[in-house]
N, C-alpha and C positions, 0 to 999 in steps of 0.2 A: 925944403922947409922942414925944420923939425915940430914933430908933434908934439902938443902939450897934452895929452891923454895916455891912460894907459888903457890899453884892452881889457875884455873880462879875461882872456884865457893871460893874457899876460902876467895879469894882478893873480888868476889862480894859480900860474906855474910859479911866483913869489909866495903865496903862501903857502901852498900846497911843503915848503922846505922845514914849516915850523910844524913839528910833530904834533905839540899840545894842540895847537888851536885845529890844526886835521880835528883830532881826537874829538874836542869838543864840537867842530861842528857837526858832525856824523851825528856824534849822542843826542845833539839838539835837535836836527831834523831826524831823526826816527822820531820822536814825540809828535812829529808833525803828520802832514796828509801823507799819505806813501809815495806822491809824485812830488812834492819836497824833498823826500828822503833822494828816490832815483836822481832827481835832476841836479843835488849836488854830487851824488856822487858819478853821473855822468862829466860833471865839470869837472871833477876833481881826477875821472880818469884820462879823459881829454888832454888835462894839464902837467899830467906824468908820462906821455908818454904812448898814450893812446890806449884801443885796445886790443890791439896785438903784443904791445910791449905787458899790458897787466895779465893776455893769456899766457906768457911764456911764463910770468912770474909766479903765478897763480894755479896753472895750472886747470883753468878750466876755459871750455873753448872759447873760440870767439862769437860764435853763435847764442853760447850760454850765456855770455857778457850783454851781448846787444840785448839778448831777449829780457835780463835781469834790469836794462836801464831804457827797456822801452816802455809807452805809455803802459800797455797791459802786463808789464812787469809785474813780476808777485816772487821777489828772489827767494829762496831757501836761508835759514837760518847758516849751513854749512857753504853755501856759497859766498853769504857776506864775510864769513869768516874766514875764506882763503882772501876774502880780495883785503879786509882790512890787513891779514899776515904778508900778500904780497906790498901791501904800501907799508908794511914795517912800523904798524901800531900797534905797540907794546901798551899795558895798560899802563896808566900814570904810575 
């Protein structure tokens, strides 16, 4: 029987392709609560690849990852900034 739904990680590994709107929604959730921020961008790492594929890219562990997208998350300035470089967001 085919399914008439799409998943959430499904619909985020389709958008996760369009650079802008990445771009914009990051920018939009930092204005928000800080577990806004994290939980998109756990979705958003989830849907590239995981995160073992954003430490290889990124360069930072995988332990730094989980701690940065967990509830008591509080990432570093420098760390959102390797992970936005390894997802290849260029400014507009």
């Amino acid at each position: 029987m085919k399914k008439n739904y799409v998943s959430q990680k499904e619909h985020m590994a389709e958008f996760s392709k369009d650079k802008a709107a990445v771009r914009e929604l990051l920018a939009q959730s930092v204005f928000e609560e800080p577990a806004v921020f994290r939980l998109v961008l756990k979705d958003l790492i989830e849907a590239t690849g995981g995160v073992g594929a954003l430490s290889e890219k990124s360069g930072l562990s995988r332990v730094a990852i989980y701690e940065m997208i967990s509830e008591k998350g509080n990432p570093r300035f420098s760390s959102i900034s390797k992970v936005v470089r390894a997802f290849n967001l260029t400014p507009a």
